[in-house]
KETOR-662013 format. One record per residue (C-alpha): residue number from 1; residue in three letters; chain; x, y, z. Coordinates in steps of 0.001 Angstrom, whole numbers, plus 500000, padded with zeros to 6 digits. Last residue first. Layout:
BEGIN
site n NUM | res ALA | chain A | u X | v Y | w Z
...
END
This chain:
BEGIN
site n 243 | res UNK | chain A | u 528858 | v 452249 | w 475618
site n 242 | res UNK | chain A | u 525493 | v 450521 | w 476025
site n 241 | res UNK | chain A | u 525975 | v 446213 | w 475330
site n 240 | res UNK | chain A | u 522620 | v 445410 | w 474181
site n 239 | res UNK | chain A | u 521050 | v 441191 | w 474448
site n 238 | res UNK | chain A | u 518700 | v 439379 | w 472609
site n 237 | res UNK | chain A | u 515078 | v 437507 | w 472961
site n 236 | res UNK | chain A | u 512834 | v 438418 | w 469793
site n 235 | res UNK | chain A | u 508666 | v 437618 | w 469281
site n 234 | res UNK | chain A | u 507767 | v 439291 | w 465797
site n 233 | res UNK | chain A | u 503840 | v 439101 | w 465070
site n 232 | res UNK | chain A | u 502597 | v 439501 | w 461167
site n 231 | res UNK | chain A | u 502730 | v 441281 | w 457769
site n 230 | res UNK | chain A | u 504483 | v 439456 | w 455158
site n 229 | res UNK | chain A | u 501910 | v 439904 | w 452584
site n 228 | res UNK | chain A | u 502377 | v 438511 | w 449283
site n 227 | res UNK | chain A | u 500057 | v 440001 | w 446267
site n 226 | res UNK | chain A | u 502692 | v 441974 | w 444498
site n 225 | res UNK | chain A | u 503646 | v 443988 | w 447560
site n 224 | res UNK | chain A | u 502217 | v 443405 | w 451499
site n 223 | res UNK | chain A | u 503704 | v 444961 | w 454619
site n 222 | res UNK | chain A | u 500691 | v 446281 | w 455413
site n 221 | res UNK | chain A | u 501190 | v 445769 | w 459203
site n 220 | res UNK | chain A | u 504113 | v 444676 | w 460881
site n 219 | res UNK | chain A | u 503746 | v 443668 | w 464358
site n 218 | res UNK | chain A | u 507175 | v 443692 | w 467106
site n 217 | res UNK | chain A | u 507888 | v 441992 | w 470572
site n 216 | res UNK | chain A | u 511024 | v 442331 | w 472647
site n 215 | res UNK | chain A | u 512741 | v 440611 | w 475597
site n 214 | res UNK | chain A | u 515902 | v 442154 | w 475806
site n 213 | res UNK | chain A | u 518906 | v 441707 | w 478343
site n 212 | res UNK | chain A | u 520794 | v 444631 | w 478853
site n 211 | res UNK | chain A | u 524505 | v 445198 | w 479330
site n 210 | res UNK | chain A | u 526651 | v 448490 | w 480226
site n 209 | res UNK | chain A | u 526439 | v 449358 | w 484123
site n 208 | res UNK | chain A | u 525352 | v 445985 | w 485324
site n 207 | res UNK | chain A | u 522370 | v 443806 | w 483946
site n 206 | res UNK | chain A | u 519612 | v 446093 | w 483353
site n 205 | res UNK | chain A | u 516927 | v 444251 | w 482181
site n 204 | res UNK | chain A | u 514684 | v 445952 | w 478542
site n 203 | res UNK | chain A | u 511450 | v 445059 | w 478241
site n 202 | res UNK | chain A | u 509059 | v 444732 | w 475511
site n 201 | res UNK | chain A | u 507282 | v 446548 | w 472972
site n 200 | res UNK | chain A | u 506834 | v 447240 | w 469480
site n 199 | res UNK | chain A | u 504695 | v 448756 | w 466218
site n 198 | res UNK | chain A | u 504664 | v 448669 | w 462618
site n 197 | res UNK | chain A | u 504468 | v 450701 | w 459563
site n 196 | res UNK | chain A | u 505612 | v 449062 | w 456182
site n 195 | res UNK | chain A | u 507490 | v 450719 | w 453278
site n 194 | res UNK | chain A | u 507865 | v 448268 | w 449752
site n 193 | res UNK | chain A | u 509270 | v 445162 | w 448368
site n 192 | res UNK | chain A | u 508672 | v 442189 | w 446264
site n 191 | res UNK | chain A | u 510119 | v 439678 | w 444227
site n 190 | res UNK | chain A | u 513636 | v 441040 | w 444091
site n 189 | res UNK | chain A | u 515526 | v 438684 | w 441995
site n 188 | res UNK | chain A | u 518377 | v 437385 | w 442486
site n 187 | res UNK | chain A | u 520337 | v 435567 | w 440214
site n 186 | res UNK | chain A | u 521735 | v 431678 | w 438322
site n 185 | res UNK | chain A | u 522007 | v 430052 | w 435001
site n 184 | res UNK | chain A | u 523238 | v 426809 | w 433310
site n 183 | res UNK | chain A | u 522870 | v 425473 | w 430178
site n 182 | res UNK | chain A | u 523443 | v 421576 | w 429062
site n 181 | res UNK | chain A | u 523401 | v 419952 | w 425648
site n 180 | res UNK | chain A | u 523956 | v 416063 | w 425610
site n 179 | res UNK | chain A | u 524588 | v 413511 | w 422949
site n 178 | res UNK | chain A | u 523308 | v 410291 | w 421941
site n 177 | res UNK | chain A | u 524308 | v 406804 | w 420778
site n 176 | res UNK | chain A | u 521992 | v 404068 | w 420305
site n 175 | res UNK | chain A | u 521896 | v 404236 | w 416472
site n 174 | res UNK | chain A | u 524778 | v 406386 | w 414879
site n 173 | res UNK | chain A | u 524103 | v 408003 | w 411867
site n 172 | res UNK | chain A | u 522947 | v 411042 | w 413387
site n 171 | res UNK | chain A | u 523199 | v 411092 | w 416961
site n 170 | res UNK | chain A | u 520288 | v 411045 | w 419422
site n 169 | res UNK | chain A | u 519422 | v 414145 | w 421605
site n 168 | res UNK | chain A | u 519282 | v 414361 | w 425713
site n 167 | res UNK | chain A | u 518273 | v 418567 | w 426177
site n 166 | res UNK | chain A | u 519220 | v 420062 | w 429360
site n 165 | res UNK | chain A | u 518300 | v 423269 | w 431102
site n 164 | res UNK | chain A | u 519624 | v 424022 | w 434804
site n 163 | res UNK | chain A | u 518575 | v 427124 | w 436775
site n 162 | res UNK | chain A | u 519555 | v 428664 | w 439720
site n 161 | res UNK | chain A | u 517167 | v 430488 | w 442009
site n 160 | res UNK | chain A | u 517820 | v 433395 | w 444629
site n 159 | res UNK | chain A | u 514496 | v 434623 | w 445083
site n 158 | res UNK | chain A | u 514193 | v 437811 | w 447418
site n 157 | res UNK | chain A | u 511478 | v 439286 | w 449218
site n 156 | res UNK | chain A | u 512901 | v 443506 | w 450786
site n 155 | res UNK | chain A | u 511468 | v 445005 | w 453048
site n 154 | res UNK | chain A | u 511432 | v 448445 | w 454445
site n 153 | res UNK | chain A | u 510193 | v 449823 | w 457924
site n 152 | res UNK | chain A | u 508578 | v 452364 | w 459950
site n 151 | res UNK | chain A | u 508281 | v 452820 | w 463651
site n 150 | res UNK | chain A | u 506303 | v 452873 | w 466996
site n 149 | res UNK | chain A | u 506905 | v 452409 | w 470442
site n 148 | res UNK | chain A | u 506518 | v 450955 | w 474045
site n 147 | res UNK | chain A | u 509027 | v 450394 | w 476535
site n 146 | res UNK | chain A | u 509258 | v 448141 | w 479679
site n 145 | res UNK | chain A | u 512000 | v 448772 | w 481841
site n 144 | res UNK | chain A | u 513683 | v 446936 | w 484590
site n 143 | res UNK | chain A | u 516653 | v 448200 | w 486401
site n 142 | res UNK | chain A | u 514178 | v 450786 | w 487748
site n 141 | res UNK | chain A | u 513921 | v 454728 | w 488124
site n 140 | res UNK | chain A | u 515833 | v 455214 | w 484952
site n 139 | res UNK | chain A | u 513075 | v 455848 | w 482292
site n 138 | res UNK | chain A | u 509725 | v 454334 | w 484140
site n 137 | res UNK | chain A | u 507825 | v 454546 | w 481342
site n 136 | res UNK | chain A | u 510443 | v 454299 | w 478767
site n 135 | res UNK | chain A | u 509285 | v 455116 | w 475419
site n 134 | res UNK | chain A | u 510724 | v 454009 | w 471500
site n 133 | res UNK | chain A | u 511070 | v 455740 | w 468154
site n 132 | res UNK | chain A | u 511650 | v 452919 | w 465842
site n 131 | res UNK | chain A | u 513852 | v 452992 | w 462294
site n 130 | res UNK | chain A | u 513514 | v 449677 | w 460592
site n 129 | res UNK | chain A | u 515791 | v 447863 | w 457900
site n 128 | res UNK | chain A | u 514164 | v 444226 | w 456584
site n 127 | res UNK | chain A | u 514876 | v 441105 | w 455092
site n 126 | res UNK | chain A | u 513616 | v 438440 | w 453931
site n 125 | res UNK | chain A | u 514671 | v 434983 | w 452159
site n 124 | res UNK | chain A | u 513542 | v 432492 | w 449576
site n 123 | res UNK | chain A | u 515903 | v 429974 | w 447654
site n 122 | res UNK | chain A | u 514997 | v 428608 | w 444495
site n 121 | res UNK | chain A | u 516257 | v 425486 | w 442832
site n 120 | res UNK | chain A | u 515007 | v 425840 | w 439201
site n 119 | res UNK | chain A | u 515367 | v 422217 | w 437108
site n 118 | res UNK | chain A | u 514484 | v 421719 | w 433027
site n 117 | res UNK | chain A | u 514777 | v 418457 | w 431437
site n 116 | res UNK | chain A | u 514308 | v 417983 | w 427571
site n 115 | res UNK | chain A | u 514003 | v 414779 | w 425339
site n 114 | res UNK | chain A | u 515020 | v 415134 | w 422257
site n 113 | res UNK | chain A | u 513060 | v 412079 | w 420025
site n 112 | res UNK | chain A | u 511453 | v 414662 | w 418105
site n 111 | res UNK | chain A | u 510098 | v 416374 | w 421529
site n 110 | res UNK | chain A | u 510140 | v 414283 | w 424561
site n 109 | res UNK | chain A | u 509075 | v 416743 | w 427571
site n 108 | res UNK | chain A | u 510356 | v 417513 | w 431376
site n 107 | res UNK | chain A | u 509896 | v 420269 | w 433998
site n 106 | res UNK | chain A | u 511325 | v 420640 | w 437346
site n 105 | res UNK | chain A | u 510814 | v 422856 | w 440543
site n 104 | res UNK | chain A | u 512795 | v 423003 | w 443225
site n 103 | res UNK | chain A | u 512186 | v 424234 | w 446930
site n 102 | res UNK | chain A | u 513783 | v 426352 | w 449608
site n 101 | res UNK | chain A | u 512488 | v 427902 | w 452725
site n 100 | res UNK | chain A | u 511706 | v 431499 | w 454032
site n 99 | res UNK | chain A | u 515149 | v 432696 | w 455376
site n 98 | res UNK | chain A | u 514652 | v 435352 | w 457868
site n 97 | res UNK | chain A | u 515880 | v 439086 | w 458591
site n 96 | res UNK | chain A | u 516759 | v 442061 | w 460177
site n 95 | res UNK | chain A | u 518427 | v 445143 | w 460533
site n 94 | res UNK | chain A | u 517370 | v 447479 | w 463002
site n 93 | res UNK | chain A | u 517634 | v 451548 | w 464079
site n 92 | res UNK | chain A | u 516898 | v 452386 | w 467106
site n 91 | res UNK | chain A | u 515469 | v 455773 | w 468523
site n 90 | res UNK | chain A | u 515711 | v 456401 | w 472673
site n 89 | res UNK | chain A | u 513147 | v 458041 | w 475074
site n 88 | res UNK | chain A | u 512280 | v 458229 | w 478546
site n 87 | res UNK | chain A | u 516286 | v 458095 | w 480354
site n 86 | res UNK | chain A | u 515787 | v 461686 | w 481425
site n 85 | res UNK | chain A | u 514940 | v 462898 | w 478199
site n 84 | res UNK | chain A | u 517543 | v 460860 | w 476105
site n 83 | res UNK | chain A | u 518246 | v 457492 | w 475870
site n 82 | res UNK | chain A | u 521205 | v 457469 | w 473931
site n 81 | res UNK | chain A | u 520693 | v 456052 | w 470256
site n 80 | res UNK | chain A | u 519894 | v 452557 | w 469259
site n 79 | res UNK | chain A | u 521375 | v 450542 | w 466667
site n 78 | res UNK | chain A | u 520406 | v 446832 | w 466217
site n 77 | res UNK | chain A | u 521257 | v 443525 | w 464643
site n 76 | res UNK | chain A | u 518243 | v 440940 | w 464059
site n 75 | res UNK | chain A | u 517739 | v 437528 | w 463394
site n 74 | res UNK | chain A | u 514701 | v 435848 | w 462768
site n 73 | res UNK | chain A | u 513935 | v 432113 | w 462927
site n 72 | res UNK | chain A | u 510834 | v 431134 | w 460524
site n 71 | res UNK | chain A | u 506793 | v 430478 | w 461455
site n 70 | res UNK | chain A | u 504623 | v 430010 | w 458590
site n 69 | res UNK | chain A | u 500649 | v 430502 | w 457862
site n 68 | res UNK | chain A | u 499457 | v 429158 | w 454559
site n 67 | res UNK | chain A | u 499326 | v 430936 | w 451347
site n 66 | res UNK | chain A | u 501315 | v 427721 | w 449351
site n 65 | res UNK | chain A | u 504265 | v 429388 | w 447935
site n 64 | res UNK | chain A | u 505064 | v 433184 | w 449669
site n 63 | res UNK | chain A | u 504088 | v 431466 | w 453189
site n 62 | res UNK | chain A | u 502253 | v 433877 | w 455113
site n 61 | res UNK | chain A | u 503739 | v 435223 | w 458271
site n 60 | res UNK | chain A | u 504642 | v 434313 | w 461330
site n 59 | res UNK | chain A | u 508483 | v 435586 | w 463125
site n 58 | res UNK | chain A | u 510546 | v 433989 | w 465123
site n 57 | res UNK | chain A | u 513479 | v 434846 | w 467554
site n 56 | res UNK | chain A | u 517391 | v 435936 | w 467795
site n 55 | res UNK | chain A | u 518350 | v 439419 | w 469000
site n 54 | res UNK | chain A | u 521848 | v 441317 | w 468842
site n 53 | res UNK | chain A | u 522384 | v 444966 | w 469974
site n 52 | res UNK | chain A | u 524412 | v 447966 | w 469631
site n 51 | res UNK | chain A | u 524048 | v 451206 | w 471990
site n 50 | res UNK | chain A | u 524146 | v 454574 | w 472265
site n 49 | res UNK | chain A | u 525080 | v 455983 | w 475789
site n 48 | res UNK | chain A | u 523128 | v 456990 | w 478736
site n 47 | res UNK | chain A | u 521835 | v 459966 | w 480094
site n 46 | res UNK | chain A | u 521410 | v 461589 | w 477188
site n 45 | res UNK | chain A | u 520364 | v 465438 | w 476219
site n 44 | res UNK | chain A | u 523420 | v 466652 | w 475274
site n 43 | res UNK | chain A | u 523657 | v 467164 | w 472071
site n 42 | res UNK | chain A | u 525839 | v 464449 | w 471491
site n 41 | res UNK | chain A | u 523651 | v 462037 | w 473464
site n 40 | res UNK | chain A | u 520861 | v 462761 | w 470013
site n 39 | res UNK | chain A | u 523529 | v 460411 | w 468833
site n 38 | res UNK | chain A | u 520642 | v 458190 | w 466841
site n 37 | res UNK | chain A | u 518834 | v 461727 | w 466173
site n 36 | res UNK | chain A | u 521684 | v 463239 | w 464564
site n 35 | res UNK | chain A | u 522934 | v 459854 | w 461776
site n 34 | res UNK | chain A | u 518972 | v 460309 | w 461063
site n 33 | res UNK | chain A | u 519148 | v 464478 | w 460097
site n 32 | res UNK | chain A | u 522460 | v 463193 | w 457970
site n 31 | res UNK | chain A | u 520871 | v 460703 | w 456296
site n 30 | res UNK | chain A | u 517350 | v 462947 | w 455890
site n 29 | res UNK | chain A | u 519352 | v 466131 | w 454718
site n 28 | res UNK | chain A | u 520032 | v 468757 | w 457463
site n 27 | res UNK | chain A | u 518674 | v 472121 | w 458145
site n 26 | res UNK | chain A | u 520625 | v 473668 | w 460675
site n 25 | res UNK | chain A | u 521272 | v 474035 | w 464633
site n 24 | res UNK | chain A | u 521849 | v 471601 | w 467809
site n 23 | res UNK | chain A | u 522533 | v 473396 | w 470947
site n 22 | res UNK | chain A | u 525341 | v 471692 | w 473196
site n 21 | res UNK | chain A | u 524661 | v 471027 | w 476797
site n 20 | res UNK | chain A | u 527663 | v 468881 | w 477963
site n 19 | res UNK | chain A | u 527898 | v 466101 | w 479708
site n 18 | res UNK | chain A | u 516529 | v 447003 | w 458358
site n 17 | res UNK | chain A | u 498178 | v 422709 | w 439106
site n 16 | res UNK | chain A | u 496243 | v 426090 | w 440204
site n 15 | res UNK | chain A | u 497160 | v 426936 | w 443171
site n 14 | res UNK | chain A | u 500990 | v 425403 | w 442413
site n 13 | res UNK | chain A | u 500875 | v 427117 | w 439235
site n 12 | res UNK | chain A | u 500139 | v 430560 | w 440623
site n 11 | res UNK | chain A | u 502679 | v 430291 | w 442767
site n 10 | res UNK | chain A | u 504774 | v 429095 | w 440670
site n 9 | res UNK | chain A | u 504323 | v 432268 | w 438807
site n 8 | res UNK | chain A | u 504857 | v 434873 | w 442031
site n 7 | res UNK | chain A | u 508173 | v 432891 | w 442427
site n 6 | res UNK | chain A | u 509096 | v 433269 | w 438795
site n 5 | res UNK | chain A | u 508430 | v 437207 | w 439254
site n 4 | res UNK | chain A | u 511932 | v 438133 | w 437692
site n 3 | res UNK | chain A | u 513628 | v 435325 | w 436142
site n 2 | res UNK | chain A | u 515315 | v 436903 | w 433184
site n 1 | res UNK | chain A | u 518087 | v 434546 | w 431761
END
């Protein structure tokens, strides 16, 4: 059974009723080209490893259902190349996301003495992949360094809903007793999606040779598709492990 928009609908309804100097050379493809700028160290020009990284935080955005403001846990899982230029520069990739909430919807009629019961459970969720070129102020002078930078994203608004539809109908020729019809039905739909720019900033605690301790803070703008915008301040606390 097509579902596709059903969230958008409701809405309406409700209103209403992601050592060695080495010269790099070639033209390269965009997955390639990106797979050469997050080991940009390769070539040379790091003075630190790539690294992998876990965050945990919130995000606020508008609520897909009733257009009011929302706050949701985020969790994100991130890539980041050597720092490179004297310790001034790295690129990190992200995956991220956040569940947006769960409700169900029913519908129910008589018809010819049938009587008919309809039930969508929908569950709403976000996610994200972002590629950010970041800068290091202070690049290795200090164990503590902010960072500012930019980036561009895709999202992706999902409705995983499953769907119940029953109909309750008499017997002929036998008074009192009735019989039931039931069909069942689940999917994802993609609600909305599209490119977003968006900027961060934070700091970044050097805690030993390897680890960092991140304090980090992202905005999306226009990250809007099919009238929802999900545009908004991220706030993130994690940790990167440099190898």
């Amino acid at each position: 059974m097509a579902r596709t928009q059903f969230v958008r609908r409701e809405r309406h309804a409700t209103n209403s009723h992601p050592t060695q100097s080495v010269r790099c050379r070639g033209r390269l493809g965009p997955g390639l080209g990106l797979a050469v700028l997050l080991m940009w160290s390769t070539c040379g020009l790091a003075a630190s490893g790539p690294g992998i990284g876990f965050k945990v935080g919130v995000q606020t955005l508008e609520d897909p259902i009733d257009l009011d403001d929302t706050t949701r846990t985020r969790v994100e899982v991130e890539l980041s190349s050597a720092r490179f230029f004297d310790d001034h520069f790295d690129l990190a990739v992200t995956l991220g996301g956040s569940n947006l909430g769960s409700f169900t919807t029913e519908y129910g009629d008589v018809v010819d003495d049938v009587t008919i019961a309809e039930v969508y459970d929908d569950d709403l969720s976000l996610f994200d992949i972002r590629l950010a070129a970041r800068f290091y102020p202070l690049g290795d002078a200090s164990k503590i360094r902010p960072y500012v930078g930019a980036g561009v994203g895709y999202f992706w608004f999902f409705d995983q809903w499953d769907y119940e539809y029953t109909e309750i109908y008499p017997v002929p020729g036998y008074p009192g007793v009735y019989d039931v019809y039931t069909e069942e039905d689940d999917d994802v739909d993609t609600a909305a999606e599209g490119f977003f720019p968006f900027i961060t900033a934070g700091v970044a605690f050097s805690i030993g040779e390897q680890f960092e301790l991140l304090l980090d803070f992202q905005y999306d703008f226009e990250k809007t598709d099919s009238g929802y915008d999900f545009g908004g301040p991220i706030y993130m606390i994690g940790g990167r492990f440099r190898f």
